[in-house]
C-alpha positions as CSV (number, residue, x, y, z in Angstrom):
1,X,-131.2,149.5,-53.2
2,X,-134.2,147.4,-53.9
3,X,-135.7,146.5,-57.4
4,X,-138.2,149.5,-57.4
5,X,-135.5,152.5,-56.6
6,X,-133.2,150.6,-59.2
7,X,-136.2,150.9,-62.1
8,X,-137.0,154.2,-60.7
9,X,-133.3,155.8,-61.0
10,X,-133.1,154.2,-64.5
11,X,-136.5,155.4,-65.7
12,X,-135.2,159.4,-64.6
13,X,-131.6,159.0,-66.2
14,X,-133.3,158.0,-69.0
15,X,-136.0,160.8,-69.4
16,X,-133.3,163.0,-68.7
17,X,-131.0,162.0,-71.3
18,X,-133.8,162.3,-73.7
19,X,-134.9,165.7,-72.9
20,X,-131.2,167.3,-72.6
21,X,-130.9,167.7,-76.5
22,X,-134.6,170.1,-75.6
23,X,-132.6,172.4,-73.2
24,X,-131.7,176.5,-74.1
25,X,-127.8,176.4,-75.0
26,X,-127.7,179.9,-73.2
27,X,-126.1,181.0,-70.0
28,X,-128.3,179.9,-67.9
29,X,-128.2,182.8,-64.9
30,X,-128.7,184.9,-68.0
31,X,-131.8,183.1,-69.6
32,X,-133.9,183.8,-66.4
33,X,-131.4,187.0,-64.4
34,X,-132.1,189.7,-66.9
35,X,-133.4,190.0,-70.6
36,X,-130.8,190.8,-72.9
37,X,-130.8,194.7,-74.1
38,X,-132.4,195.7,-77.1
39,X,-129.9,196.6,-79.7
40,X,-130.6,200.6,-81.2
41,X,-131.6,201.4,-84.5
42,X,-129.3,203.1,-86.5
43,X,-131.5,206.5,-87.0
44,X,-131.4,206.6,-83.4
45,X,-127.5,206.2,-82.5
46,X,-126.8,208.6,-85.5
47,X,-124.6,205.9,-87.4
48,X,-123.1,207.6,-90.5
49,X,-121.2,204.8,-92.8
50,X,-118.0,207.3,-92.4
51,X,-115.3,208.3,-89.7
52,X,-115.9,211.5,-87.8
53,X,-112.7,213.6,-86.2
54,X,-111.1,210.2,-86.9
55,X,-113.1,208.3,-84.8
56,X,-114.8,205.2,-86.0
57,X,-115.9,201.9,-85.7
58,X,-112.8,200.0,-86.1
59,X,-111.2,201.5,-83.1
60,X,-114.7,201.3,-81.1
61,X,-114.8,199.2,-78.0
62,X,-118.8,198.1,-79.2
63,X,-117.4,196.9,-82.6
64,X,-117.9,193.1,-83.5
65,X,-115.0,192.5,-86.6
66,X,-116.3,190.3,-89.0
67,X,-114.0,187.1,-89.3
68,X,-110.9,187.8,-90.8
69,X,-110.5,191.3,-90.5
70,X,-108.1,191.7,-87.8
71,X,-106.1,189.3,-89.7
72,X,-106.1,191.4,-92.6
73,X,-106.0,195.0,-91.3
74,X,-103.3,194.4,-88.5
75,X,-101.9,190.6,-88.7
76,X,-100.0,191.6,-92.0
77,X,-99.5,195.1,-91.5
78,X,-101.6,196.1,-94.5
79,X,-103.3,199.4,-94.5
80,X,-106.5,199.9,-96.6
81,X,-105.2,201.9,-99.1
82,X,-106.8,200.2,-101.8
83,X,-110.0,199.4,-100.5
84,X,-112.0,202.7,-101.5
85,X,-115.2,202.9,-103.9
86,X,-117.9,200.8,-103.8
87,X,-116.6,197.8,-102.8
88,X,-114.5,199.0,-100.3
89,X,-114.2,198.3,-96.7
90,X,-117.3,199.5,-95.8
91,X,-119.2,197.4,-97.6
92,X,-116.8,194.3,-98.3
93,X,-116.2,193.9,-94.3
94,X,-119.3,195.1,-92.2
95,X,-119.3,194.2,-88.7
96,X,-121.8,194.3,-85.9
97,X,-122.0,196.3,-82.7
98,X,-123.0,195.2,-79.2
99,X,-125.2,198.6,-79.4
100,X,-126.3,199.5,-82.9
101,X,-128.8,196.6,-85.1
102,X,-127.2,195.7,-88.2
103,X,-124.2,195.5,-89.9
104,X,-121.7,198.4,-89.1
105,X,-119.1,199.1,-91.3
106,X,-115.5,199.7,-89.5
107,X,-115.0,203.1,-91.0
108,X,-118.7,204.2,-89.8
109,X,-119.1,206.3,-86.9
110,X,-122.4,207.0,-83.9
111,X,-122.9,208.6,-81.1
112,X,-122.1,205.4,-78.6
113,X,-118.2,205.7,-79.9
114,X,-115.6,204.9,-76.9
115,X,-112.3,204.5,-78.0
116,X,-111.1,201.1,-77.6
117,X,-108.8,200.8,-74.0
């Protein structure tokens, strides 16, 4: 390798190093393969912040549990017993949905239920 390759490798590690910090932190086949679906309002999925025939979010396959929740529902083998009124667990632990935009609260219910497998 002569002197001009040797300054020339240098010169691209270099730029490179100081442009990886600039790069998406995505999956890259996903960045560019196929744009990521548009999450539903909830008017349109029909989202009701209560259980329907006992089916609701909790037990949803498209439920995100905020962090702690499965820790507290089914780690200690507590029910929610006492977690009813205004500050009960629809409010105190909304989740998310891979469907519906915005929080979801895990007794809530929409027409995109599947029971979880």
């Amino acid at each position: 390798m002569n002197r001009r390759q040797a300054l020339k490798k240098m010169f691209t590690t270099v730029v490179a190093g100081l442009l990886y910090p600039l790069l998406p932190k995505e999956d890259p086949i996903r960045s560019w393969a196929a744009p990521r679906p548009q999450k539903v309002d909830k008017k349109t999925a029909l989202y009701q912040s209560h259980p329907e025939d006992g089916k609701m979010c909790m037990n949803c396959r498209h439920f995100i549990p905020p962090e702690g929740m499965s820790s507290m529902m089914e780690g200690r083998g507590q029910g929610t017993g006492g977690m009813n009124g205004a500050m009960g667990m629809g409010r105190m632990m909304e989740g998310a949905c891979t469907i519906v935009a915005g929080p979801v609260s895990p007794m809530g219910y929409c027409r995109f239920y599947e029971r979880k497998s």
